[in-house]
ZAMARGU-4260 file (C-alpha; in steps of 0.2 Angstrom, whole numbers, plus 5000, padded with zeros to 4 digits):
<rodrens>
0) 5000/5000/5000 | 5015/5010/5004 | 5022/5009/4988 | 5008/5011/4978 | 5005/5028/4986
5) 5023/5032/4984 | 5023/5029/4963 | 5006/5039/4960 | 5015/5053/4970 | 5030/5050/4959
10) 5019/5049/4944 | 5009/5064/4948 | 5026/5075/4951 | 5033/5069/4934 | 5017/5077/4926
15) 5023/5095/4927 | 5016/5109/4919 | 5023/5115/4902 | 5029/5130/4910 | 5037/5122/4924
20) 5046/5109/4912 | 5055/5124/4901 | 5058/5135/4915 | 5079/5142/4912 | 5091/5136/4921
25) 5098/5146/4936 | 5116/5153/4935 | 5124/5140/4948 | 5114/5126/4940 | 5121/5132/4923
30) 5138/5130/4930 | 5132/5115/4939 | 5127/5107/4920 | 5142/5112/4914 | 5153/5105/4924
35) 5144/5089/4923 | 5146/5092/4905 | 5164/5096/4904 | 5171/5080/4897 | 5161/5081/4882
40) 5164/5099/4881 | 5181/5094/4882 | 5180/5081/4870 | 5170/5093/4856 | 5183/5106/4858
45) 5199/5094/4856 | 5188/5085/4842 | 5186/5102/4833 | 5202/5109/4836 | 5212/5096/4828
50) 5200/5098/4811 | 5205/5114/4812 | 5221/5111/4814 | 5220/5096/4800 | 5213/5110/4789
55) 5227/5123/4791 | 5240/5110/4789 | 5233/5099/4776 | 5219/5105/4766 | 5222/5125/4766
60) 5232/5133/4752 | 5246/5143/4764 | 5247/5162/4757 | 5264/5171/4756 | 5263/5190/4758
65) 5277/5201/4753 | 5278/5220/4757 | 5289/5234/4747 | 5290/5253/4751 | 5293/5269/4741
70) 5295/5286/4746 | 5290/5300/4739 | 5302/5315/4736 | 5290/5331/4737 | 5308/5340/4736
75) 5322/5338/4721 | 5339/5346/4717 | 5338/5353/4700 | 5356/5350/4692 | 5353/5367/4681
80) 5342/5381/4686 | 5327/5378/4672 | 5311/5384/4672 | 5303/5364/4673 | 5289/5360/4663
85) 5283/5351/4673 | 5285/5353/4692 | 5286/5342/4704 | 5273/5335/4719 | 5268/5346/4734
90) 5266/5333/4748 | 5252/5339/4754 | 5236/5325/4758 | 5227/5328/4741 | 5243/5323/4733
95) 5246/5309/4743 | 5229/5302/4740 | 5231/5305/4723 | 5246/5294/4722 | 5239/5279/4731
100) 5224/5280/4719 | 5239/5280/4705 | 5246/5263/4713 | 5232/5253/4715 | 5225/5261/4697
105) 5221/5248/4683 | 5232/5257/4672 | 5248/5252/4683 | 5237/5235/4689 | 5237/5231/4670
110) 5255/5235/4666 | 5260/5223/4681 | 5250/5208/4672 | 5255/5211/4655 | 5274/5212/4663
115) 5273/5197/4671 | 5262/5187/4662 | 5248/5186/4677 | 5238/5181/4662 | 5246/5163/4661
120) 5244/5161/4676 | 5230/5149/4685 | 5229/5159/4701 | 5227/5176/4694 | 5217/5170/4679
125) 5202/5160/4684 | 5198/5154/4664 | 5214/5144/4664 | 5206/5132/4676 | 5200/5114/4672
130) 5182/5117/4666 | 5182/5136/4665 | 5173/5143/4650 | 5181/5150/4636 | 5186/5168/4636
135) 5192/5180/4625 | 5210/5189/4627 | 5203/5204/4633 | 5190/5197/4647 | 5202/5188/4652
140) 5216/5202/4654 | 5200/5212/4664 | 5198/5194/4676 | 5219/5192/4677 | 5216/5214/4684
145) 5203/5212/4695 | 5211/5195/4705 | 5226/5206/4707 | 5219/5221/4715 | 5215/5207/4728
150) 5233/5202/4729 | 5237/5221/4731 | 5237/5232/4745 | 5241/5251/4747 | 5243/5261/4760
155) 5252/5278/4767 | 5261/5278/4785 | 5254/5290/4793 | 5262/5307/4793 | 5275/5302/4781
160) 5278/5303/4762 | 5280/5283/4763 | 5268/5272/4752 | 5267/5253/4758 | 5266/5241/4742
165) 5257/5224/4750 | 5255/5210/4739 | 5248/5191/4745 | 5249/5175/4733 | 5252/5160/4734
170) 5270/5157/4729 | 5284/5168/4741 | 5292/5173/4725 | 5279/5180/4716 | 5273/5190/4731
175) 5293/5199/4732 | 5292/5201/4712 | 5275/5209/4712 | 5277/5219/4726 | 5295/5225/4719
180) 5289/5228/4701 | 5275/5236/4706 | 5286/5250/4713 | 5299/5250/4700 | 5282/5252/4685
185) 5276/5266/4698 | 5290/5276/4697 | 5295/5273/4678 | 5279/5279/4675 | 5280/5294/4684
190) 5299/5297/4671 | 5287/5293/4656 | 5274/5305/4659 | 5286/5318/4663 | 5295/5313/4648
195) 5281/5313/4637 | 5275/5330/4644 | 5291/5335/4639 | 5291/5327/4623 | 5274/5338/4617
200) 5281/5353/4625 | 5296/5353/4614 | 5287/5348/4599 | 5273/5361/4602 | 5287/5376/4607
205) 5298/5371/4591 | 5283/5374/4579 | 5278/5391/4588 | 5297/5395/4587 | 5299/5391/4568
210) 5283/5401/4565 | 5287/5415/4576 | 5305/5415/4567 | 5292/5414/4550 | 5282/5429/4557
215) 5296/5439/4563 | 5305/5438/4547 | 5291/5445/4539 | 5287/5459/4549 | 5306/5464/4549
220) 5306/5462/4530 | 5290/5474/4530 | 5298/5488/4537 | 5315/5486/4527 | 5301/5487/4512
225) 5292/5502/4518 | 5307/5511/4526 | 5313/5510/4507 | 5298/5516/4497 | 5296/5530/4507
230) 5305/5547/4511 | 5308/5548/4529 | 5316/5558/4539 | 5321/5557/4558 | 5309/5562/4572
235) 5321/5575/4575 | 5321/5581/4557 | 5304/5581/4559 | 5303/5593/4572 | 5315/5605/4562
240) 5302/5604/4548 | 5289/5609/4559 | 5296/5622/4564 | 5300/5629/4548 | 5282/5628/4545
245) 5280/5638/4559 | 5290/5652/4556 | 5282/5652/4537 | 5267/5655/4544 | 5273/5669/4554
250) 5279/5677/4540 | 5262/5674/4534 | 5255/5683/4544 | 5269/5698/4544 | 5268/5699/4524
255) 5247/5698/4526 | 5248/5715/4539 | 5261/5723/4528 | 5248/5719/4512 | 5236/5726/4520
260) 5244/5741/4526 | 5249/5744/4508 | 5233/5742/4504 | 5227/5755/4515 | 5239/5769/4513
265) 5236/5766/4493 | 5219/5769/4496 | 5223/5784/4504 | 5235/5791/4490 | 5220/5788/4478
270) 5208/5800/4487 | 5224/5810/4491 | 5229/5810/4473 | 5210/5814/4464 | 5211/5828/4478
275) 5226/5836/4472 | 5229/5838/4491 | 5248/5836/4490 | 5253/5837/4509 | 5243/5823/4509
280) 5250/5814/4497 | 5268/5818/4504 | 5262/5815/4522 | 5257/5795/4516 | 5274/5794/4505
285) 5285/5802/4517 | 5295/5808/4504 | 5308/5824/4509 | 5308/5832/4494 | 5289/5829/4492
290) 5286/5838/4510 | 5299/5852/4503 | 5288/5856/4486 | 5275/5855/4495 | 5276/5869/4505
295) 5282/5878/4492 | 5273/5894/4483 | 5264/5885/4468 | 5273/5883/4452 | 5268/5875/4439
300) 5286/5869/4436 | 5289/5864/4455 | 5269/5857/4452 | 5277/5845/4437 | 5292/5839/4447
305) 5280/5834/4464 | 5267/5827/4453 | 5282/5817/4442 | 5293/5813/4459 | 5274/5805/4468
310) 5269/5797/4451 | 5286/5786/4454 | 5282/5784/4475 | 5267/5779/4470 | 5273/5767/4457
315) 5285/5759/4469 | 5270/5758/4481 | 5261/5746/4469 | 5274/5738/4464 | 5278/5732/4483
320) 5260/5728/4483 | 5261/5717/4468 | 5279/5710/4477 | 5270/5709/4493 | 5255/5698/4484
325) 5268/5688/4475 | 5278/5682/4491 | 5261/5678/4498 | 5257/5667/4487 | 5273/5658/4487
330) 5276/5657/4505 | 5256/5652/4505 | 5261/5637/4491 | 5275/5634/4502 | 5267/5632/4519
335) 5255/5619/4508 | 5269/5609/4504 | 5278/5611/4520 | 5261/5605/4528 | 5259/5589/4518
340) 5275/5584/4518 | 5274/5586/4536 | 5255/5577/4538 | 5263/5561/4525 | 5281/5560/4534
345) 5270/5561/4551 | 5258/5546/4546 | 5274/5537/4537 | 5285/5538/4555 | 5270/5532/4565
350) 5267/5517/4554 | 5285/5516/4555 | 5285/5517/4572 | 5271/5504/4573 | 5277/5491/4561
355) 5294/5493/4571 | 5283/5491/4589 | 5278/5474/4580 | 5290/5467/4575 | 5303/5472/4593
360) 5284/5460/4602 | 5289/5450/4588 | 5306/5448/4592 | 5305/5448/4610 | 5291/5433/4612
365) 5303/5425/4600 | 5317/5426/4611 | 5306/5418/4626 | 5301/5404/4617 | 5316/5399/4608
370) 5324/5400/4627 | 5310/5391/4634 | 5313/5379/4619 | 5334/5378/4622 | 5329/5375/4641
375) 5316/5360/4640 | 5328/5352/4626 | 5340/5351/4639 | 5330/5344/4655 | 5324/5328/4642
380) 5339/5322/4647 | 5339/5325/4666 | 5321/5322/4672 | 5320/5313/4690 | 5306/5302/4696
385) 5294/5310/4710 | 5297/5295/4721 | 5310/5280/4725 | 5311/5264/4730 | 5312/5265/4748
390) 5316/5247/4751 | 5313/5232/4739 | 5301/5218/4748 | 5310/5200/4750 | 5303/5183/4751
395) 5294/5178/4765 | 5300/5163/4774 | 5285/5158/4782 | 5265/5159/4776 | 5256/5173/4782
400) 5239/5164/4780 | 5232/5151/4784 | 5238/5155/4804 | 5240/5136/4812 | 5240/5141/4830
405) 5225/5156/4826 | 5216/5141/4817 | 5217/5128/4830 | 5212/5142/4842 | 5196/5148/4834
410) 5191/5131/4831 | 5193/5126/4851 | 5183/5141/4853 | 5171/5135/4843 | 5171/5116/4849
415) 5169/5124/4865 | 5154/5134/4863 | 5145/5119/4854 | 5149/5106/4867 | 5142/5118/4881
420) 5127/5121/4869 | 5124/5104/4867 | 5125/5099/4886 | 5113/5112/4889 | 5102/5108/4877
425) 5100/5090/4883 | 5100/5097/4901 | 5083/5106/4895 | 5079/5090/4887 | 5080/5079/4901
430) 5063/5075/4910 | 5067/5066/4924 | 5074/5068/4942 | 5095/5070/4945 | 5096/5074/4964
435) 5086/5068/4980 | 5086/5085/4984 | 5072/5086/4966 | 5061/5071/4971 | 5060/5077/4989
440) 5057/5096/4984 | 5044/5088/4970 | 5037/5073/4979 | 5037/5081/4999 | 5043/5065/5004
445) 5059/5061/5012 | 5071/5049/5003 | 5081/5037/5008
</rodrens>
């Protein structure tokens, strides 16, 4: 009777709510399950560990990295003081991001395959292997760039002018060559681009120089033409002329007054003269012997000697009239010619002037770019790259991946973490009682 109350107890305490069968662990009975557990955990971390290791050793391909550096020279000795054509880098950050975009560019990528033949080679090129599809040259070449800018690493030290060349394959060698030759196309490239900026400066400034030389000739030969067709005189000769012109119109204007005084005072002998008014007439001619017969007693023969001695004043009146009118019109003809020899010798001097202003520009920016010429034929020779090999990268002696003892760690780690996941899930899986402590907590009953 005893014992059949005892198993209905039992029973009835096995049949625990569902709530009460998945209720979590508490901390010390976690530990508690572990602990129980730790042989197994034990086991699944050795067991794991050592397919790890197995992998690293056995089944993983081992990876040889190789690094090379190169510095950059942001300042150069020039061997002659030349105007460069192209100058060198600054150093600053834009410039040194710039040139770690330049190493890791497909341009340079590309130049390292075709160098080393990446292209026949499996690792790089994925279409070499056993089954691959069929590729053309040029897919191929894009398939060979893109697996090594993988194997290629770039980076700048911090606060330096030093560029890190990283390259990982497969084989030690390879890594150390394309690490080193990586560095080497780097920096030849930098010499042809300056040489080939070089090359088109020289070209473009010796056909400006032989059509400047073209143009100056031309202009000097136009001036040696017009200088001969035309009469020209000095600057100073030309002042001379003006002046001359000058005093002709001066004595313009004196012979103009002295006209028309002449013309007045014979205007006045004509009224004087119709007036028989004779101290008139020998007060305008300022004659003496015509102021003496004047005031004279009228006679008729002293009469006939005033009229015959004023007759010939007045003659010699007209007479400088007629001279005075004639050396005005010369000196007017001659002040004309004066002029427009002075106008045309003017316009010639300053087209002379002009075409001589043209051709000194000409001649001078000939002189600048045949210099500039002389100067970037001489610095073909003497170009310097904008970086150096700081040190060349040599063959690894040991693989830098896979990491044996990081492997065999991980995968510890990991049989660890599944053999306490799987001791604590059958712990939560387990139905039945593992302590006395359970069945009397469960059942109220003491056991024995």
């Amino acid at each position: 009777m005893k014992y059949e109350l005892m198993r209905a107890q039992l029973s009835e305490a096995r049949r625990v709510s569902p709530a009460q069968e998945h209720a979590p662990l508490e901390f010390t009975d976690l530990l508690r399950t572990l602990w129980r557990g730790k042989i197994w955990i034990g086991l699944a971390a050795l067991a794991i560990g050592a397919l790890g290791w197995a992998y690293a050793t056995h089944i993983a391909v081992p990876e040889y990295t190789a690094r090379a550096t190169v510095a950059l020279e942001n300042r150069q000795e020039s061997v002659i003081d030349l105007q460069n054509v192209m100058s060198g880098l600054s150093g600053d950050q834009a410039t040194i991001n710039t040139e770690v975009e330049v190493l890791r560019s497909r341009t340079l990528i590309g130049q390292l395959v075709d160098d080393m033949g990446l292209t026949r080679d499996p690792e790089f090129n994925s279409f070499l292997a056993v089954g691959a599809p069929t590729a053309t040259p040029e897919r191929a070449r894009d398939a060979t760039i893109n697996r090594a800018l993988e194997a290629v690493t770039i980076a700048n030290l911090r606060s330096s002018y030093v560029f890190t060349i990283t390259t990982t394959t497969r084989d030690p060698d390879k890594s150390a060559r394309m690490a080193n030759r990586l560095g080497e196309i780097y920096i030849s490239e930098q010499l042809r681009v300056k040489a080939e900026a070089m090359a088109n400066a020289t070209s473009w400034l010796s056909d400006r120089v032989a059509s400047l030389k073209r143009e100056l000739q031309a202009a000097e030969a136009e001036v040696k033409a017009f200088s001969a067709q035309t009469d020209l005189i000095s600057p100073q000769m030309l002042e001379g002329l003006n002046r001359q012109i000058k005093e002709t119109r001066d004595r313009l204007g004196d012979l103009r007054a002295s006209r028309a005084d002449l013309i007045s005072q014979n205007a006045r002998l004509a009224d004087a003269w119709q007036a028989k008014d004779r101290n008139e007439i020998a007060e305008i001619l300022r004659d003496p012997t015509l102021t003496r017969l004047a005031r004279q007693t009228p006679d008729p023969r002293r009469d006939a000697q005033f009229d015959a001695r004023a007759e010939t004043l007045i003659a010699i009146e007209v007479a400088d009239l007629g001279r005075t009118d004639s050396q005005l019109a010369a000196l007017g003809q001659s002040l004309a010619t004066l002029e427009a020899s002075y106008g045309r010798q003017s316009a010639d001097l300053v087209e002379l002037e002009q075409r001589e202003r043209e051709a000194e520009a000409l001649r001078a920016i000939y002189g600048h770019f045949l210099t500039r010429l002389q100067e970037t034929s001489v610095q073909q020779g003497i170009q310097q790259p904008d970086s150096r090999m700081l040190s060349y990268a040599v063959r690894p002696g040991s693989p830098s991946a896979p990491h044996i003892g990081r492997v065999s760690l991980f995968a510890a780690l990991l049989g660890l973490v599944l053999g306490a996941g799987a001791v604590l899930l059958r712990e939560m899986l387990h139905s039945g009682f593992r302590t006395a402590e359970e069945l009397e907590r469960e059942t109220g009953l003491t056991v024995m």
